[in-house]
C-alpha angles and dihedrals in degrees: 000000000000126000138170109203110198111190107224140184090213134356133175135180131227141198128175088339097308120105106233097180132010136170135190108216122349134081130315104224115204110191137203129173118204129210101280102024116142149211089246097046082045080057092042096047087045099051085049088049092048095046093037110123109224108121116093115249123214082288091057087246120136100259112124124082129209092268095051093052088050076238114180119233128224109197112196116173107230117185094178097074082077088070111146105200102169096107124048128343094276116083118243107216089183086124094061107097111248120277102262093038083048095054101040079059106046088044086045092052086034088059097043083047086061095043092061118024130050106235113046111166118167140214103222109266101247101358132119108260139174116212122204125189147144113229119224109224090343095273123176129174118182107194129176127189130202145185113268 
């Protein structure tokens, strides 16, 4: 799995006009499932997403992680991230897991999201959506996962 957290002091989703998701502060999580992700790797990104220390404590160092500030997530399923640009000038997205595979595992890491954290907003699996944010730093973390 491949994701890009982007820590924000406010972000919001939008399809066809309408907000679907917004947070004030917390991370932007962009997602992307690759073929042969699995339940257990989505567990395993969000426990790291969760824990991860990127929010300024009362030093201004990065201490803090997304739990300790009560920060929302917006979760917003990206298959692009799995781009392979190597060849041509067109990106090959042949790593991203299929579509029905993709969305079974953002809606899988969306629900455990929900099961453990407080503030749990979504992007729309496969739609065309305009995020708007406003970076906090800027501070931008890509991350990918794999099976061990």
């Amino acid at each position: 799995m491949i994701t890009v957290l982007q820590r924000v002091r406010e972000a919001r989703v939008e399809v066809d006009g309408e907000v679907v998701g917004q947070i004030g502060q917390g991370l932007l999580v962009l997602l992307c499932a690759e073929q042969g992700d699995s339940d257990k790797l989505a567990d395993k990104l969000l426990a790291k997403v969760l824990k991860l220390r990127i929010f300024s404590d009362e030093n201004g160092k990065m201490n803090r992680s997304v739990q300790d500030v009560v920060g929302g997530l917006l979760v917003v399923s990206q298959f692009t991230l799995a781009a392979d640009t190597k060849g041509g000038n067109r990106p090959s997205f042949t790593a991203a897991a299929a579509p029905d595979e993709g969305r079974r595992l953002y809606e899988y890491f969306v629900s455990q999201a929900r099961v453990v954290h407080p503030i749990v907003q979504t992007g729309q699996f496969a739609a065309d959506m305009q995020v708007h944010l406003i970076n906090d730093g800027p501070v931008t973390i890509p991350m990918t996962m794999r099976e061990v």
